[in-house]
C-alpha positions, 0 to 999 in steps of 0.5 A, a space after each residue: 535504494 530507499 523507497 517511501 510507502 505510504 498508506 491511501 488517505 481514509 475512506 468511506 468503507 474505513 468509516 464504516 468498519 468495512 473490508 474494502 479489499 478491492 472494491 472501489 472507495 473514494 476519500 472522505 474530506 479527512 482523507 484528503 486533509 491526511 494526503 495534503 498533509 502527508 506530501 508536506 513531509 515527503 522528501 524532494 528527492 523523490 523521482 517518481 510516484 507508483 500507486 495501487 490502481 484502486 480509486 483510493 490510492 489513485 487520490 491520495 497519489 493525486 493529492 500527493 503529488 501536487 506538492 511533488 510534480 513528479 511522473 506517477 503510473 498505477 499499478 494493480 500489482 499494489 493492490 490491496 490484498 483480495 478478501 474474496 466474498 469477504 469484501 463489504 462486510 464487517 472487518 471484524 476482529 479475526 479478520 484483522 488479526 488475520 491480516 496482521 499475522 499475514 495469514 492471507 488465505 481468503 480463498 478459494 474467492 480470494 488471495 493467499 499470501 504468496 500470490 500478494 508476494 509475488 505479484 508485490 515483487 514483481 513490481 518491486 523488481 521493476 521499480 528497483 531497475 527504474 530508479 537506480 538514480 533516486 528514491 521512489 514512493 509507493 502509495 498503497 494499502 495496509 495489507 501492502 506495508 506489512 508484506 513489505 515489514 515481513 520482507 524487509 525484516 521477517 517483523 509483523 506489522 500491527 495496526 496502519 493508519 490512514 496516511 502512514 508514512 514508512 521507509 524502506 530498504 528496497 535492496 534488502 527487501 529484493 535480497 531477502 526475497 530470492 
């Protein structure tokens, strides 16, 4: 099964150079301009829109599925991963370095990467059962694309932008996962 993911429209924090992580961050104009412009080349076929819960991808989700119509839930299992105490300071360059090597430890206030995986599979399995008959769309963070880069291929994912479209094989993400 293919599902789309793509990544929430810019935020006021991205402006900034701020981890936002799991706090609350609405769209800039130019945020918004990238969500229209994504569901443009989004394909028809999609059935169905599962977004983080963050206020973020619920916008973008919203903005996408003017031009789709299809059903749309939300999700804290697609949450961003948590920072912890690092949220609203400075994503500074060994914090992205971090994040691109999937070195999620930011505890004890925050997530490691298996507790990101699990909770991620979780809903993955769901959406796998849910749409046998069609391709779904995901609408999420950075952290979330490269967990699923790292599941579908065992591949690092750099630098996200804003609005990013990727595809995936849902099957062999499950496969590989077990």
């Amino acid at each position: 099964m293919k599902i789309y993911v793509i990544r929430h429209g810019q935020t006021e924090l991205n402006v900034k150079g701020l981890i936002n992580g799991h706090i609350p961050d609405n769209l800039t104009g130019a945020g918004r301009e990238q969500a229209r412009l994504a569901s443009e080349n989004l394909p028809k076929s999609i059935k169905h829109i599962y977004s983080s819960s963050l206020t973020r991808a619920r916008q973008t989700a919203e903005i996408i599925n003017e031009v789709l119509q299809v059903p749309t839930t939300y999700h804290d299992e697609l949450k961003e991963v948590n920072f912890g105490d690092l949220e609203g300071t400075p994503f500074l360059e060994e914090h992205k370095a971090r994040h691109v090597n999937l070195d999620y430890d930011w505890g004890p206030s925050g997530e490691n990467f298996e507790e990101v995986k699990r909770r991620v599979l979780k809903l993955l399995t769901e959406i796998h059962e849910e749409n046998s008959d069609g391709e779904a769309l995901i609408v999420a963070h950075g952290g979330i694309v490269r967990l699923l880069t790292f599941l579908q291929s065992g591949d690092k994912q750099g630098e996200i932008s804003n609005a990013a479209l990727f595809e995936f094989d849902l099957d062999k993400i499950l496969d590989r996962a077990k």
